[in-house]
C-alpha positions in Angstrom: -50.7 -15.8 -25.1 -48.9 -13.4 -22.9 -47.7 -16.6 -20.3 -46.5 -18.4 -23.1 -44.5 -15.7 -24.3 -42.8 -15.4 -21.0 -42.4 -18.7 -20.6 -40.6 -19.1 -23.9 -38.3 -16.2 -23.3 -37.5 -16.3 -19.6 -35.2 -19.2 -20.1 -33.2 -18.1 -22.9 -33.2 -14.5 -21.5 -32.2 -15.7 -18.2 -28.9 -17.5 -19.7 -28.1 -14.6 -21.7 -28.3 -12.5 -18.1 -26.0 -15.2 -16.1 -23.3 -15.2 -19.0 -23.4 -11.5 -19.2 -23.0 -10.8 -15.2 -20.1 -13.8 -15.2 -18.2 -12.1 -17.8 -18.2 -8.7 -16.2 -17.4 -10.1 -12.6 -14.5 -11.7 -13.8 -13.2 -9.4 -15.9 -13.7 -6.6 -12.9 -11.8 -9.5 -10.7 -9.5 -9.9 -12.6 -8.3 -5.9 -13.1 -8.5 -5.4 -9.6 -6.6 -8.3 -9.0 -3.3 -7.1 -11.6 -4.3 -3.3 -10.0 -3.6 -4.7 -6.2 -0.3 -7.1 -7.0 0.9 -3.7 -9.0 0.3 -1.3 -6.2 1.7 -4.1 -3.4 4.8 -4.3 -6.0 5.3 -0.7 -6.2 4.7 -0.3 -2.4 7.3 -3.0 -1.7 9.6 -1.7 -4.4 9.2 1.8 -2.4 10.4 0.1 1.0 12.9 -2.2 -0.1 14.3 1.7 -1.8 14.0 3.2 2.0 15.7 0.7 3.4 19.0 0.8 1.7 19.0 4.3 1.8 18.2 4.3 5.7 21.3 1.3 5.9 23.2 3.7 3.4 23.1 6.6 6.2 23.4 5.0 9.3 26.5 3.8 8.2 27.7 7.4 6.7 26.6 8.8 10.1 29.0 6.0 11.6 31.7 6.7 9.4 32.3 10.5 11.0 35.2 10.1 13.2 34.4 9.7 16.9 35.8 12.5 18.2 34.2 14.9 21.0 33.4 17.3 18.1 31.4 15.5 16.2 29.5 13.4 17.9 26.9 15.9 18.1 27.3 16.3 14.8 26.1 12.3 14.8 23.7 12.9 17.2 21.9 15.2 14.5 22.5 13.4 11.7 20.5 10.7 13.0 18.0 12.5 14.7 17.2 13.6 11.5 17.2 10.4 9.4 14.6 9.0 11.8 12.7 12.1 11.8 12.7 11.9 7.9 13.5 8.6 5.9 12.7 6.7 9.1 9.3 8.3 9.2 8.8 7.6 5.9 9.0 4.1 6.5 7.1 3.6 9.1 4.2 5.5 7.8 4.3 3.1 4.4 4.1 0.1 6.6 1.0 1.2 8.8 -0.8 2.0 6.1 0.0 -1.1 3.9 -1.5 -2.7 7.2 -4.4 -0.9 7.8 -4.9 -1.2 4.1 -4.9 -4.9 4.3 -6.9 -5.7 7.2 -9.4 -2.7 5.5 -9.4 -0.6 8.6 -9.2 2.7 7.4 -7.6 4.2 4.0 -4.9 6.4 4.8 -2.4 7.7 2.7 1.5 7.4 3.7 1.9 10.7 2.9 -0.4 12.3 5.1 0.0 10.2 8.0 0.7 11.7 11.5 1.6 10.1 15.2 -1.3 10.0 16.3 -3.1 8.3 13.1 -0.3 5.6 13.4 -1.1 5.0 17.1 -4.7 4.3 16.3 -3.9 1.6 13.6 
C-alpha cells in the first residue's frame, strides 16, 4: 500500500517541485540582473560625472596666466586634482574591474595604492 502511495504521488509532487524551483530561479535572475545593469549605470553615471569635472579643471588650471608667479600656483592645482578627483577615478575603475572579473570586492572608497597595484 505504502509503494503505491509513493508511486502515485512522486510524479505529481515532483512537477509541483520543478515549477516551484523554476519560478524562484528566475525571478532571483531576473532581480539580480535589473540590480547589476542599475549599479553598472550608476557607476558609469559616477565616471562620466568625474570626467567632466577633471576636463572642467584642467582647463581652469590652464586658464591662470603663464607668468613666473603662478606657475607654481599650477603646479599645485594639479597636483592636487590628481591627488583628489583623479584618484577618485582611478579607484572606480579598478574596482569596476576587479568586480567584473570577480577577483576581489573592494569598495572605491576605501581603496589604497597598494590594493590597486594588486588588481
Amino acid at each position: 500500500f505504502v509503494e503505491e502511495l509513493a508511486t502515485y504521488l512522486h510524479r505529481p509532487l515532483t512537477r509541483s517541485y520543478q515549477e516551484v524551483a523554476r519560478s524562484v530561479f528566475l525571478s532571483s535572475s531576473s532581480s539580480a540582473g535589473a540590480s547589476r545593469r542599475q549599479h553598472n549605470a550608476d557607476t558609469m553615471s559616477r565616471l562620466q560625472s568625474l570626467w567632466t569635472n577633471i576636463s572642467l579643471f584642467d582647463r581652469g588650471i590652464l586658464c591662470i596666466a603663464e607668468d613666473e608667479d603662478c606657475s607654481d600656483l599650477q603646479r599645485k592645482l594639479a597636483g592636487h586634482l590628481l591627488r583628489t578627483l583623479c584618484t577618485e577615478l582611478v579607484n572606480i575603475v579598478c574596482a569596476l574591474l576587479a568586480e567584473e572579473h570577480l577577483m576581489v570586492s573592494t569598495s572605491a572608497d576605501d581603496m589604497t595604492a597598494e590594493s590597486r597595484a594588486s588588481i
